[in-house]
C-alpha positions as CSV (number, residue, x, y, z in Angstrom):
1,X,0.0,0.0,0.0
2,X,2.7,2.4,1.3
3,X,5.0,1.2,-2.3
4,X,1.6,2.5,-4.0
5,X,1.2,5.7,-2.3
6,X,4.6,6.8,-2.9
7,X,4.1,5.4,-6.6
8,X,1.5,7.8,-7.0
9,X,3.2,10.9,-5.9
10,X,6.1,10.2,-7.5
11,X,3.5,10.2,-11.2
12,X,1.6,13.3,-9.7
13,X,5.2,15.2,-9.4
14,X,6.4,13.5,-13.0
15,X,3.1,15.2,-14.2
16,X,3.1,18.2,-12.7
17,X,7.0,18.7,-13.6
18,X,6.1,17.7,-17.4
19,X,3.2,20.7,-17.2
20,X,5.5,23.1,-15.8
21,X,8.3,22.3,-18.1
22,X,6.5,22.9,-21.4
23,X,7.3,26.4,-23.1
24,X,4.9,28.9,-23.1
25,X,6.2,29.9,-26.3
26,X,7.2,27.9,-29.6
27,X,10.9,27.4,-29.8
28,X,10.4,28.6,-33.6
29,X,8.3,31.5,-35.2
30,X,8.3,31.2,-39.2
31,X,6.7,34.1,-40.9
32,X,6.2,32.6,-45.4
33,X,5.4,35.7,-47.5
34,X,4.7,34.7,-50.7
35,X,5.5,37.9,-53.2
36,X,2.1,38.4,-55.4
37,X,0.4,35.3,-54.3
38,X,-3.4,36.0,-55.2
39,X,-5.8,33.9,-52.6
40,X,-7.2,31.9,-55.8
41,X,-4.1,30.0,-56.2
42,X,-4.4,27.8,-53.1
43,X,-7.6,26.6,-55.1
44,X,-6.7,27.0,-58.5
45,X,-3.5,24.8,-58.9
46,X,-5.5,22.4,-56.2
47,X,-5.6,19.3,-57.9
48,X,-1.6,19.0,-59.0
49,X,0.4,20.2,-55.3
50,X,1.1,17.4,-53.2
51,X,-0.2,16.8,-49.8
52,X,3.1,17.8,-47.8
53,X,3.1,21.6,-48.4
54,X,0.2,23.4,-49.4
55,X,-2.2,21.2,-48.7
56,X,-1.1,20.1,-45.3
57,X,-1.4,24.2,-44.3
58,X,-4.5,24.2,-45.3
59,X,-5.9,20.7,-43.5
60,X,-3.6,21.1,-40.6
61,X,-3.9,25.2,-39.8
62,X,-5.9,27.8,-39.4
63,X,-7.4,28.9,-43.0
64,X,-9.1,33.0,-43.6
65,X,-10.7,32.3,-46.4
66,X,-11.6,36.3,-46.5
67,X,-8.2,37.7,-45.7
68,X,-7.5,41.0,-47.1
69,X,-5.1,44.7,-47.1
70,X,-7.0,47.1,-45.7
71,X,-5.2,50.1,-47.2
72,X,-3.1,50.9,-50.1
73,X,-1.0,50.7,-52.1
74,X,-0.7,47.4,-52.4
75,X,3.2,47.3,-52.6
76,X,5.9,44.8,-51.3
77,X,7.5,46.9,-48.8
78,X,4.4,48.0,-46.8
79,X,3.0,44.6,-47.6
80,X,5.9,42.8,-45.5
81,X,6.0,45.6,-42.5
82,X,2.3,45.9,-42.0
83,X,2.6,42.3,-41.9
84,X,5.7,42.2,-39.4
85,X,4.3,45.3,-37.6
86,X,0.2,44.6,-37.3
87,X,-0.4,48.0,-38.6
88,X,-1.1,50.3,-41.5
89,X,1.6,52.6,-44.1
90,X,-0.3,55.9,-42.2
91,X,1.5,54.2,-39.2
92,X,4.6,52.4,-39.9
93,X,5.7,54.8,-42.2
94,X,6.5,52.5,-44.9
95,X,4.3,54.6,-47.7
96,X,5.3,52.3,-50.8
97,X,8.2,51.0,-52.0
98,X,9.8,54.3,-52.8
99,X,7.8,57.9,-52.1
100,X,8.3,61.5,-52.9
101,X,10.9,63.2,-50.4
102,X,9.2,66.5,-49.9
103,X,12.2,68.2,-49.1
104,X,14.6,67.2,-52.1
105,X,12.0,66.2,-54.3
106,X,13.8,63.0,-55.3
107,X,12.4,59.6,-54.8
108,X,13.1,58.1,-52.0
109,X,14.1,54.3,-51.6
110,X,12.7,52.1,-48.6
111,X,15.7,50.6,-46.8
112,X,18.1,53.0,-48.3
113,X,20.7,54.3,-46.0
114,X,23.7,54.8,-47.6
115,X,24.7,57.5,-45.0
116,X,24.4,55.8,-42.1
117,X,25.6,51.7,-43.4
118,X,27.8,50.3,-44.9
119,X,27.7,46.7,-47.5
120,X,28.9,43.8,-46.4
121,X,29.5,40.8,-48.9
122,X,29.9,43.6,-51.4
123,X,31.7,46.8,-52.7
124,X,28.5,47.7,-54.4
125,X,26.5,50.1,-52.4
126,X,23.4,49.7,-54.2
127,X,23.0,46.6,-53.6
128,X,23.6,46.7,-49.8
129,X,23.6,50.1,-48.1
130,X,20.1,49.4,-46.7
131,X,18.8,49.6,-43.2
132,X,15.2,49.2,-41.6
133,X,15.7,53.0,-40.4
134,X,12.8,54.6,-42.4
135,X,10.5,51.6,-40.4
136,X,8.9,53.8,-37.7
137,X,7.9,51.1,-35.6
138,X,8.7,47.5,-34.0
139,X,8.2,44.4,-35.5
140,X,8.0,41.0,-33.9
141,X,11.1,40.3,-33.9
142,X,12.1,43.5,-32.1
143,X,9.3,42.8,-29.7
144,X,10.3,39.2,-29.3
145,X,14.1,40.3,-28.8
146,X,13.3,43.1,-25.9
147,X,10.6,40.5,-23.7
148,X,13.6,37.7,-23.7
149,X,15.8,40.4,-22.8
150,X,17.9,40.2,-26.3
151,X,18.0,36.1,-25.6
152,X,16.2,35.5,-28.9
153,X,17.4,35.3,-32.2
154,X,16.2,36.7,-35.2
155,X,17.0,36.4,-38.8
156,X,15.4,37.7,-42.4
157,X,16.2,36.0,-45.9
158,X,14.6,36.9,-48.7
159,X,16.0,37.5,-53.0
160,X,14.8,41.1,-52.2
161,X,16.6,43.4,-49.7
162,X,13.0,45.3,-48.6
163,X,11.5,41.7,-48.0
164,X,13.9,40.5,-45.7
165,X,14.9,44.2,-43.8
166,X,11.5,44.8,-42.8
167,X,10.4,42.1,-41.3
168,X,13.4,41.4,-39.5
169,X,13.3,44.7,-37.5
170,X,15.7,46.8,-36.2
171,X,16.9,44.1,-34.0
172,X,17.5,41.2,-35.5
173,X,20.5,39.2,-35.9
174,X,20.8,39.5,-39.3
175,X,19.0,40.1,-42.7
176,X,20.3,38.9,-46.1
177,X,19.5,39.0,-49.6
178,X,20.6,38.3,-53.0
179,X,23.1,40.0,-54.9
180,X,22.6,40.2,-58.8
181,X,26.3,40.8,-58.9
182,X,27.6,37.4,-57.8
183,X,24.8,35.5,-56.8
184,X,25.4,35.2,-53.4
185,X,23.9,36.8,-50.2
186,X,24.9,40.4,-48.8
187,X,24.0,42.2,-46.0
188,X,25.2,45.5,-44.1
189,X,26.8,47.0,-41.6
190,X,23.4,47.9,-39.5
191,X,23.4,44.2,-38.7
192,X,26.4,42.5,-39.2
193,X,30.5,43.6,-39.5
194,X,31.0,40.7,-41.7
195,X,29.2,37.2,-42.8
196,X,28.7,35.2,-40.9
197,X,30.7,31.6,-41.3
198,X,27.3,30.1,-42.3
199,X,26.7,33.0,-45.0
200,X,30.0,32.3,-46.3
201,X,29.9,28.4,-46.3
202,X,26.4,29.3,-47.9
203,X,28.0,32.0,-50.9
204,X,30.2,28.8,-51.3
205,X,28.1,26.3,-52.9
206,X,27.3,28.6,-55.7
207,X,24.0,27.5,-56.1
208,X,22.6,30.3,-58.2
209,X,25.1,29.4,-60.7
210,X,24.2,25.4,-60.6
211,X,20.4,26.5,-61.2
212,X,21.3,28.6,-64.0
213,X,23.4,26.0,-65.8
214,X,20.0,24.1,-67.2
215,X,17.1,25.1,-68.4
216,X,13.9,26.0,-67.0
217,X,11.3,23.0,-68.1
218,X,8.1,22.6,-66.8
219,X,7.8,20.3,-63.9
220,X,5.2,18.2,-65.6
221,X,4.1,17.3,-68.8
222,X,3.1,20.8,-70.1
223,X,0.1,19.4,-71.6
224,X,-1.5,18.8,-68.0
225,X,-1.1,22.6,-67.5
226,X,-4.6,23.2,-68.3
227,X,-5.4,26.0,-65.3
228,X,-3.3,27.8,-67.8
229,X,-3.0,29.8,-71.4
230,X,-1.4,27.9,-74.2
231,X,2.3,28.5,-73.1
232,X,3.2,31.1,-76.0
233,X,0.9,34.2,-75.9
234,X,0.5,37.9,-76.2
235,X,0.0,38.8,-72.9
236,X,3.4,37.3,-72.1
237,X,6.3,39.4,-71.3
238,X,10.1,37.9,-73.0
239,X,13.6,37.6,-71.1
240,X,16.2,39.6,-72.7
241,X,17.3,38.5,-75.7
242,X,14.5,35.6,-75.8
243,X,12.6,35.3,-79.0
244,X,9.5,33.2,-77.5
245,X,8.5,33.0,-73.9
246,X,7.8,29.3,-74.3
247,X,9.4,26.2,-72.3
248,X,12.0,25.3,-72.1
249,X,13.5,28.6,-71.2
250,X,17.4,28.6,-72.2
251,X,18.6,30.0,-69.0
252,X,22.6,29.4,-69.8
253,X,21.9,31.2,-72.6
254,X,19.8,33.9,-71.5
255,X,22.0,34.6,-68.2
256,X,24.8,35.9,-70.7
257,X,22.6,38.7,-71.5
258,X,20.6,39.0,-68.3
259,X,23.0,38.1,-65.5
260,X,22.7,36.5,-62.3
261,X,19.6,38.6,-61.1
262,X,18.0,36.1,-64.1
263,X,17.6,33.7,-61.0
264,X,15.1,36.1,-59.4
265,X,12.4,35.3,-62.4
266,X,12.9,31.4,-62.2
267,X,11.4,29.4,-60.0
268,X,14.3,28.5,-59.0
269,X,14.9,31.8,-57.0
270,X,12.4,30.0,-54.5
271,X,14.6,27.2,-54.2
272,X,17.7,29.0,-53.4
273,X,14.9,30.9,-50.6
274,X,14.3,27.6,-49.2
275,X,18.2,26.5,-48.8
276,X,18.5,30.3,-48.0
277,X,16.5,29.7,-44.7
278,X,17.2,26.1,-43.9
279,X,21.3,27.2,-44.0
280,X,20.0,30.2,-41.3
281,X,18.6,27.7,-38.8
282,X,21.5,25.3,-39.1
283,X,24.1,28.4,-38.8
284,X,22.2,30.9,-36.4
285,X,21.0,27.5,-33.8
286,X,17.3,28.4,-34.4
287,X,14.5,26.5,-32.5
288,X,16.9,24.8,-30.2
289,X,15.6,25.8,-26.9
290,X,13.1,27.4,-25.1
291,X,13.9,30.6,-25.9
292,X,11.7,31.6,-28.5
293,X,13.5,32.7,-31.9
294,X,12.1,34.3,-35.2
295,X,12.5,33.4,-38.8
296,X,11.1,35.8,-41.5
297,X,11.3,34.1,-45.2
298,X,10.2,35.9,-48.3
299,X,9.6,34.1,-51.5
300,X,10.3,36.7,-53.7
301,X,10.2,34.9,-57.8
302,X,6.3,34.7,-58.0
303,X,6.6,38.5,-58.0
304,X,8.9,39.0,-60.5
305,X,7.3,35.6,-62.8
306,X,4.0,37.2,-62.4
307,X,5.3,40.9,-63.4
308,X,6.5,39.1,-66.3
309,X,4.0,36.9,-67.6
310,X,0.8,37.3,-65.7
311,X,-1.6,34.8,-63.8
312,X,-2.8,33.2,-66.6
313,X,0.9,31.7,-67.5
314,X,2.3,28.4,-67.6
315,X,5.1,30.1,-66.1
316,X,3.1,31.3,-62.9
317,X,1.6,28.0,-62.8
318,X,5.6,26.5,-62.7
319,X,6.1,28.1,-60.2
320,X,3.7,27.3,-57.9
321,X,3.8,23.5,-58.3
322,X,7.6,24.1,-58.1
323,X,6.8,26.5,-54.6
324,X,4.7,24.0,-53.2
325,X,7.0,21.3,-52.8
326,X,9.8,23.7,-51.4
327,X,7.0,24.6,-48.8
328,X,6.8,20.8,-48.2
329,X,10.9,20.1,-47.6
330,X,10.8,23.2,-45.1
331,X,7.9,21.6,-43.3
332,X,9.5,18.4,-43.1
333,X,12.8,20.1,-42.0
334,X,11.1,22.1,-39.6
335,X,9.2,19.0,-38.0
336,X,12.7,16.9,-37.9
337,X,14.9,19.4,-36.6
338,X,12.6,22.0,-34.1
339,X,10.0,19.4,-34.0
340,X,6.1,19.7,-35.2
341,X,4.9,20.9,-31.8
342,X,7.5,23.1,-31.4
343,X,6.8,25.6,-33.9
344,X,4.8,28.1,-35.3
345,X,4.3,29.0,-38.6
346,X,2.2,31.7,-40.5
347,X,1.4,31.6,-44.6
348,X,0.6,35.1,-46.1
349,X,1.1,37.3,-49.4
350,X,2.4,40.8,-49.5
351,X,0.1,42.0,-52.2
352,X,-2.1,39.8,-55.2
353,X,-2.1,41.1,-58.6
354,X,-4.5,41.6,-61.4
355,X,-5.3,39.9,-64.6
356,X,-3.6,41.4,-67.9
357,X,-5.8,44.2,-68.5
358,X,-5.6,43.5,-72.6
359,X,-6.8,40.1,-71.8
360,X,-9.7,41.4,-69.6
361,X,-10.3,43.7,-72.7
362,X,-10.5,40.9,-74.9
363,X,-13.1,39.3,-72.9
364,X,-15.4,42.2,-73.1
365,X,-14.2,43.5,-69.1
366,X,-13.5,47.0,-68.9
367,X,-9.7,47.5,-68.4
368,X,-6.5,49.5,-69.5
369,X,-3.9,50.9,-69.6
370,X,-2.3,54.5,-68.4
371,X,0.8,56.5,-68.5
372,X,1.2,58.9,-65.7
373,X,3.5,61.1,-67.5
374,X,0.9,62.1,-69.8
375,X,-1.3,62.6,-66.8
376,X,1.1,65.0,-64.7
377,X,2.1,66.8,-67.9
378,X,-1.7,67.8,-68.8
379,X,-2.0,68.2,-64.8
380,X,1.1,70.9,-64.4
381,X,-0.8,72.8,-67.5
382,X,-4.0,73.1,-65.8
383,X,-1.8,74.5,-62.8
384,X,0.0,76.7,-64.5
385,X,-3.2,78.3,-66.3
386,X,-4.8,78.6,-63.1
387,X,-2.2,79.7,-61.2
388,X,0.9,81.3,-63.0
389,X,4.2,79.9,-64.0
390,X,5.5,77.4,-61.6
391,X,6.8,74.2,-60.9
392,X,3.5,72.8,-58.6
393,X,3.8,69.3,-58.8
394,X,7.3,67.5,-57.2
395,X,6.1,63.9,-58.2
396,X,3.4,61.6,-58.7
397,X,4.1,58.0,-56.8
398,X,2.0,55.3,-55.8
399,X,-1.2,56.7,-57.8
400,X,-0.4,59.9,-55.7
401,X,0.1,63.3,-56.6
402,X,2.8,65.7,-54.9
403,X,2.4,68.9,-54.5
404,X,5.4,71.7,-54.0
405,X,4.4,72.9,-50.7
406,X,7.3,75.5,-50.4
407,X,6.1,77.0,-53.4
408,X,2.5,77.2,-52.3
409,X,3.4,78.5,-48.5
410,X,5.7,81.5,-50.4
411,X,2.6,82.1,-52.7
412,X,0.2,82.3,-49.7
413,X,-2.2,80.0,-51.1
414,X,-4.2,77.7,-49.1
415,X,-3.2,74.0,-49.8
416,X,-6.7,72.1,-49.0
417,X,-8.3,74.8,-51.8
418,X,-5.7,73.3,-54.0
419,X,-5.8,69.5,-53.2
420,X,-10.3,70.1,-54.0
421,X,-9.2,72.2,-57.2
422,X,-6.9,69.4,-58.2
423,X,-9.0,65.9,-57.3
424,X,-11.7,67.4,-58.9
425,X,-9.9,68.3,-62.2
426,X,-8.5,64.8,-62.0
427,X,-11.8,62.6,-62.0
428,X,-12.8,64.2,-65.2
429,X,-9.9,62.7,-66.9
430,X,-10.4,59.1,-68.4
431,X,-10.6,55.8,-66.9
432,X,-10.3,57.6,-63.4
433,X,-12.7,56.3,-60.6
434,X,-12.0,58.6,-57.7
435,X,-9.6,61.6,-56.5
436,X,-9.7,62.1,-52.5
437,X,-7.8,65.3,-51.0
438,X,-5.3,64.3,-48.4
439,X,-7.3,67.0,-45.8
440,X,-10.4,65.0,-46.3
441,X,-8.2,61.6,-45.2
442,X,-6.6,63.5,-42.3
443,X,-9.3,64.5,-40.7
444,X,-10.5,61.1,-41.1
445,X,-13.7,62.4,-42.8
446,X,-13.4,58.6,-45.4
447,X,-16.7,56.8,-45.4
448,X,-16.8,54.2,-48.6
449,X,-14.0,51.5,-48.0
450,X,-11.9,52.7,-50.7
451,X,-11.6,56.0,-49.3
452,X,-11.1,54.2,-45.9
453,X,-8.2,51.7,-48.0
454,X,-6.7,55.2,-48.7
455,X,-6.8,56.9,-45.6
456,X,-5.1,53.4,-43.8
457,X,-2.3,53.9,-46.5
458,X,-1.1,58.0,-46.1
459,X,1.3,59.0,-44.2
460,X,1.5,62.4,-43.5
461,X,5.1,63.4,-44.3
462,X,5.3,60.2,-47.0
463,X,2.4,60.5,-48.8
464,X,1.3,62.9,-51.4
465,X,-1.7,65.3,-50.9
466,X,-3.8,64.0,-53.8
467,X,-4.4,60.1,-53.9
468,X,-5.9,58.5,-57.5
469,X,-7.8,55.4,-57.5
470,X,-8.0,54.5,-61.5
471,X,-11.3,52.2,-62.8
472,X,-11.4,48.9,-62.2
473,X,-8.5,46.8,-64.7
474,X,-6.5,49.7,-65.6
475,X,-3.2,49.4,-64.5
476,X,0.0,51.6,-64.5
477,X,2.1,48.8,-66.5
478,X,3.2,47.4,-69.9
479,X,1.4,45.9,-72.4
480,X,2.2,42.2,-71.2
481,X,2.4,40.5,-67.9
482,X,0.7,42.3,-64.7
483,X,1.0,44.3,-61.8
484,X,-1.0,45.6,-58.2
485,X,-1.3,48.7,-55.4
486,X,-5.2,48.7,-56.3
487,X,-8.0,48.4,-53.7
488,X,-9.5,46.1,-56.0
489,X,-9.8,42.6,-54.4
490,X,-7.4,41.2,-57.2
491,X,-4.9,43.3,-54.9
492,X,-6.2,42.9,-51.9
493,X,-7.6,39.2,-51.3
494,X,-4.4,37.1,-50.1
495,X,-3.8,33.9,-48.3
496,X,-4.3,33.7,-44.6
497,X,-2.9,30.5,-42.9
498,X,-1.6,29.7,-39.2
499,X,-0.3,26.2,-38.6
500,X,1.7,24.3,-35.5
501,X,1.7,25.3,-31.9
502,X,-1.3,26.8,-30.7
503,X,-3.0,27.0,-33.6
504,X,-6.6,25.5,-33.6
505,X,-7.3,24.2,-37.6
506,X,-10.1,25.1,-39.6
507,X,-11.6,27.2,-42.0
508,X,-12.7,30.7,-40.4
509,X,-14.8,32.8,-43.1
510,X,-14.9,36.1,-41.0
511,X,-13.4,38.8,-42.2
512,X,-9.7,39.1,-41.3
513,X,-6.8,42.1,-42.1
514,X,-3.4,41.4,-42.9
515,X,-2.7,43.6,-40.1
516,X,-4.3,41.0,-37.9
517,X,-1.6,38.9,-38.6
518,X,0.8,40.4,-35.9
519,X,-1.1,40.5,-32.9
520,X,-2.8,37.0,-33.6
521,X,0.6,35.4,-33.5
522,X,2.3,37.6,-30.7
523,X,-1.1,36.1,-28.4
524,X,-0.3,32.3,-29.8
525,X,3.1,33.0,-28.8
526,X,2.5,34.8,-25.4
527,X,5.1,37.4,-26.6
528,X,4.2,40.9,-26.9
529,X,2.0,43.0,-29.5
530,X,4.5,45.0,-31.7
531,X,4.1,48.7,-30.2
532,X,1.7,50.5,-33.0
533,X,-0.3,47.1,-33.3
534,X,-3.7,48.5,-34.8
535,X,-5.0,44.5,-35.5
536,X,-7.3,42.5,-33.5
537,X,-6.3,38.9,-32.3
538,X,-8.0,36.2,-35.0
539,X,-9.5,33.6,-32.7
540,X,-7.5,30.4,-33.8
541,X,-6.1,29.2,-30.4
């Protein structure tokens, strides 16, 4: 009896040790952010992804089936840091992926910060004097770094410098992305003095150079790709020095005239993402305790494949068979090395895309084309008739006009007169839907959702003072391919997914913002909300 008793309390204390002993938090946060992913591809490529990547989010986590941006534009940069922050551009600061600076009246790059940083992995400043210094906010990672008292470790990868900065924070451990130059990774002097060993070891293999020694077929028998246009088309955009944009793409051929950044529109820029961040947890330890860590990884090829060739391609489709089993092998490396209750991961898009507006033409849907510099040109005559000879307009960026407020202030003239006079000269030009004064979306005076979309997206020093919200399907872009930074759903309507620890599957149909993204995870992960949160907690746990 007595052998019994103390049986019992020695499984009580085993149990209650075992309770006590489990984390709080997930050894591993991995933020995916697809570049351009529209929600419809989950659904549309259904039937040929296999049922370790995709798939296995979608039955194993957390699915909004009515995720969208609720502001614009639609761009990668604020895409990635309203994700990372849980707010909007009017807060984070992140306006587009360059902006108007009102002072010098030259455009204005992200990450830029060639004053302040130095490259590192490169001589060529362009390529890596970037910092997260324009982000006026904290991520998750910089949140996550603080609450463990700077225990945590936090790394970016991503092919494109803005995609990896700004989600990895001003914090972090490292970010790194590809250089065109060489085809290795780079970073700067704002995270690191030099590569790291696993960098290195990484630049090493040279695998942008083994994926660009063979050409880019299709990953099945082309004639299955029926989701898709016949391969060669008019809405397709070429390589450099390509004669078709049919399979098999010649990519040792084309690299000779297009370089190493070629990798960036193959598919197989997704692979060297995947290595990318599979190399980052080996090197930087990540997962392997119970102090939390953070992994932002940005797919960045489906943006530039899509600019390219549109959503009706074979190409597109290519690449996200080919994405979906690199989602797989980082799942099944995830579950092997951190362990599937160990970590959490979150699925999202930093922007969709629209169909080519001269194929929505073609099929009778209203669409476009339109070339801002003929718009500002007739704009700046109307100005100058109305108000004398001047130089009144400093830019037009991110379907927003830029007034020269110095000029105005000197001239005594009253700049929310001007911003009416000028939105409403603007919707009686073609193809325009809607011109909203900046005064009317600081006071917060927005009613209809677009206006609302708008007023979420400007920043008051960032922004321009006159924001332009074309018809639905016209599009500031070529003739072939596609592009986004609507408030059309084509834009907006992205994937939504939470999977691993804490997360409760199913399908949820309410309406969810990308901005929810943030605080849903920071409450899965008992960490804090990153400090200008403005999203509400999704309720997955």
């Amino acid at each position: 009896m007595k052998r019994t008793i103390f049986l019992s309390a020695i499984s009580i204390f085993s149990f209650q040790f075992s309770i006590f002993a489990q984390s709080p938090h997930p050894k591993l946060i991995v933020g995916i952010v697809v570049d351009q992913m529209r929600y419809d591809y989950l659904y549309k490529y259904w039937d040929k992804y296999g049922n370790d990547g995709l798939k296995k989010l979608m039955k194993g986590g957390a699915v909004f089936k009515n995720g969208h941006y609720n502001y614009i534009p639609t761009y990668t940069a604020p895409g990635h840091c309203s994700i990372y922050t849980g707010t909007t551009p009017a807060v984070h600061g992140i306006a587009g992926n360059d902006w108007i600076d009102r002072i010098s009246g030259k455009s204005i790059y992200c990450t830029s910060d060639s004053l302040e940083v130095t490259p590192v992995g490169t001589s060529d400043k362009k390529i890596a004097a970037h910092s997260p210094r324009r982000q006026m906010v904290t991520t998750i990672g910089d949140e996550l770094k603080i609450f463990t008292n700077f225990k945590s470790k936090v790394v970016g990868v991503a092919l494109k410098d803005r995609s990896s900065i700004l989600p990895a924070g001003h914090n972090a451990n490292g970010a790194y992305w590809y250089d065109n130059t060489t085809g290795g990774l780079v970073s700067s002097s704002f995270y690191v003095k030099e590569l790291p060993v696993w960098v290195t070891k990484f630049n090493e293999k040279k695998l942008a150079d083994a994926y660009l020694s063979k050409p880019w077929n299709t990953l099945l028998p082309i004639e299955t790709y029926t989701e898709s246009f016949a391969d060669s088309n008019k809405y397709e955009g070429l390589f450099k020095e390509e004669k078709k944009p049919i399979f098999p793409h010649d990519l040792p051929a084309l690299r000779k005239a297009n370089g190493m950044g070629l990798l960036r529109e193959t598919p197989f820029g997704n692979t060297f993402t995947k290595e990318m961040a599979i190399a980052a947890i080996e090197g930087e330890g990540l997962g392997l305790d119970n102090i939390p860590d953070l992994l932002a990884v940005s797919f960045s090829s489906p943006d530039h494949i899509g600019h390219k060739y549109g959503p009706q391609s074979v190409e597109v489709e290519d690449c996200y068979l080919r994405l979906d089993l690199e989602i797989a092998a980082l799942i099944s490396y995830l579950e092997t090395k951190v362990g599937k209750d160990n970590f959490l991961l979150f699925l999202a898009a930093d922007h969709g895309a629209s169909q080519n507006a001269n194929y929505l033409s073609d099929q009778k849907i209203p669409a476009g084309h339109y070339k801002p510099k003929e718009f500002t040109d007739s704009l700046k005559a109307m100005m100058a008739q109305r108000y004398g000879a001047g130089d009144w307009i400093i830019g037009y960026e991110n379907d927003q006009v830029y007034f020269n407020r110095p000029l105005m202030a000197s001239r005594r003239m009253n700049p929310e007169e001007v911003e009416n006079v000028v939105a409403r000269w603007i919707e009686t030009r073609p193809n325009v839907h809607k011109a909203i004064p900046s005064h009317v979306l600081r006071n917060g005076a927005a009613s209809a959702k677009m206006e609302q979309l708008a007023q979420n997206g400007l920043h008051p020093f960032r922004s321009g003072d006159v924001t332009v919200i074309m018809n639905f399907g016209y599009m500031e872009w070529a003739e072939t391919g596609t592009t986004h930074g609507t408030s059309f759903t084509y834009d907006t309507h992205i994937p939504m997914i939470f999977y691993g620890k804490g997360v409760k599957p199913g399908e949820y149909l309410q309406a969810a913002n990308i901005v929810d993204i943030a605080p849903t995870i920071s409450t899965i992960a008992n960490i804090p909300f990153p400090g200008a949160a403005t999203g509400k907690v999704l309720d997955i746990k």
